[in-house]
Structures are given as C-alpha cells and as structure tokens.
C-alpha positions as CSV (number, residue, x, y, z in Angstrom):
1,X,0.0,0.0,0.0
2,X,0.9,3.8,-0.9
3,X,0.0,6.3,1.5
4,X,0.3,9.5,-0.6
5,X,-0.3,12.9,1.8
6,X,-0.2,16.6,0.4
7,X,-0.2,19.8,2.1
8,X,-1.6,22.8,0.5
9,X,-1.4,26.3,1.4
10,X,-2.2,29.6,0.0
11,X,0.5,30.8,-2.6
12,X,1.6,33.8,-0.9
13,X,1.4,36.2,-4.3
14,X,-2.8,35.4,-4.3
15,X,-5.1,37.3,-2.4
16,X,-7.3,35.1,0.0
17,X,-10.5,34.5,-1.5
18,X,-13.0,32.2,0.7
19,X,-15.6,31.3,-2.0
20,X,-12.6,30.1,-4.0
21,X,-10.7,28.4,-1.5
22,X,-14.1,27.0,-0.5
23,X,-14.4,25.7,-3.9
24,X,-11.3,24.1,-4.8
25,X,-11.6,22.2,-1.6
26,X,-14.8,20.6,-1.9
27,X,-13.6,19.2,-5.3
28,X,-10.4,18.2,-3.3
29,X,-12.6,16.5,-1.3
30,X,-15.4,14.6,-3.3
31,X,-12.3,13.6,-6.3
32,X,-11.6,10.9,-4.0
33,X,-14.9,9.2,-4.6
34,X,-14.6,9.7,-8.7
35,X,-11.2,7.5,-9.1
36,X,-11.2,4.1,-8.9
37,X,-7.4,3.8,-7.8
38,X,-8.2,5.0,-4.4
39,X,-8.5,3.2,-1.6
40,X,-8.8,5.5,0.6
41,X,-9.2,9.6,0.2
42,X,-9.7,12.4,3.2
43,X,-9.4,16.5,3.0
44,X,-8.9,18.4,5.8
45,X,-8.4,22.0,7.0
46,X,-6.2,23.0,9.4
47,X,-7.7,24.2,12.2
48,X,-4.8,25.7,14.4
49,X,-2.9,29.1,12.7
50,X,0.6,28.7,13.6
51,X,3.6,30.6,11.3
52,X,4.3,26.6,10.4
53,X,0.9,25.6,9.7
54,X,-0.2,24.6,5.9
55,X,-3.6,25.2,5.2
56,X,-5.4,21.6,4.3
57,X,-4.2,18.3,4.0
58,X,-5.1,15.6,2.2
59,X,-4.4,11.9,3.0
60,X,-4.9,9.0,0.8
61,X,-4.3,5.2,-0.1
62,X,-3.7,3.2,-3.3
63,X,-2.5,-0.2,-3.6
64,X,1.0,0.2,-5.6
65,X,3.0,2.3,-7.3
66,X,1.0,1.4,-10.4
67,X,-2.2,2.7,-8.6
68,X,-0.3,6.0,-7.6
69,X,0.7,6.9,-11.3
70,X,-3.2,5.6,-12.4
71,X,-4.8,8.5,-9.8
72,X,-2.0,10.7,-10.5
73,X,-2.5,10.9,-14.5
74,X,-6.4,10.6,-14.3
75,X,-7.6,13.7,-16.4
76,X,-9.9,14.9,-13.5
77,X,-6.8,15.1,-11.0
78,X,-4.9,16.9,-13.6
79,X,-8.2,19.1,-14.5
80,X,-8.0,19.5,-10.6
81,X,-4.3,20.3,-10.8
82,X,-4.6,23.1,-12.9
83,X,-6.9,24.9,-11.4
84,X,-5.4,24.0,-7.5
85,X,-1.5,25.9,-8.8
86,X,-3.4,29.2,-9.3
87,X,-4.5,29.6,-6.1
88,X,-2.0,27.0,-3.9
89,X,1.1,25.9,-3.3
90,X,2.2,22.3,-2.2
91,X,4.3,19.5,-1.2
92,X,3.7,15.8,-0.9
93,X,5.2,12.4,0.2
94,X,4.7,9.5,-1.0
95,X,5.7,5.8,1.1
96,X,4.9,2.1,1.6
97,X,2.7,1.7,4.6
C-alpha cells in the first residue's frame, strides 16, 4: 500500500479568496470518490494558525506504485491540478505503509 499525503497552502502572491478556496476544496474532497485507484481519500483544514501551519491536508491510499501513477494521471486530478496551482502551493510524500 501507498500512502500519498499533500499539504496545500495559499501561494503567498494570491489574495485570500473564501468562495474560492471553498471551492477548490470541496472538489479536493469529493475527487476521491470519482477514481477508482483509491482506496482510501480524506481532505482536511487545518484548524490551528501557527507561522508553520499549511492550510489543508489531504491523505490518501492506493494499492501500488501502479495505482499512484493511475490517480496521478487521471484527467480529473490533472483538471483539478490546474486549477489548484493558481491559487495554492504544495508538497507531498509518497511511502509504503
């Protein structure tokens, strides 16, 4: 199993916008249910504001490394993608659980 988690915060040259940010994390959150590699798929906001704090997380499963490349090339992650690096920033790691 893959365990694939990804931070996201606000790039710092974009102006906070809550209907957008709104946005682009409920389709975070329901493009776990529309790609049949995952296993397992969860969104969440940070709740604490600390200088070291990232904005939302997200946390998900797939079986193997062929699993990660099928959710990672899916067009509706890349559609997601595109639209998600105009408004955040990220990093992610990727390991066998």
């Amino acid at each position: 199993m893959i365990r694939h988690i990804v931070l996201f915060r606000r790039r710092p040259d974009v102006a906070r916008d809550v209907q957008r940010e709104a946005e682009l994390a409920a389709r975070m959150t329901a493009l776990g249910a529309d790609i049949p590699a995952i296993q397992f798929w969860r969104v969440a906001a940070n709740e604490f504001d600390r200088p070291i704090s990232w904005d939302y997380v997200l946390e998900s499963e797939v079986a193997d490394a062929e699993a990660l490349d099928a959710y990672l090339f899916h067009p509706l992650h890349q559609a997601l993608v595109a639209d998600l690096k105009l408004y955040f920033e990220w990093a992610a790691v990727d390991y066998t659980a």
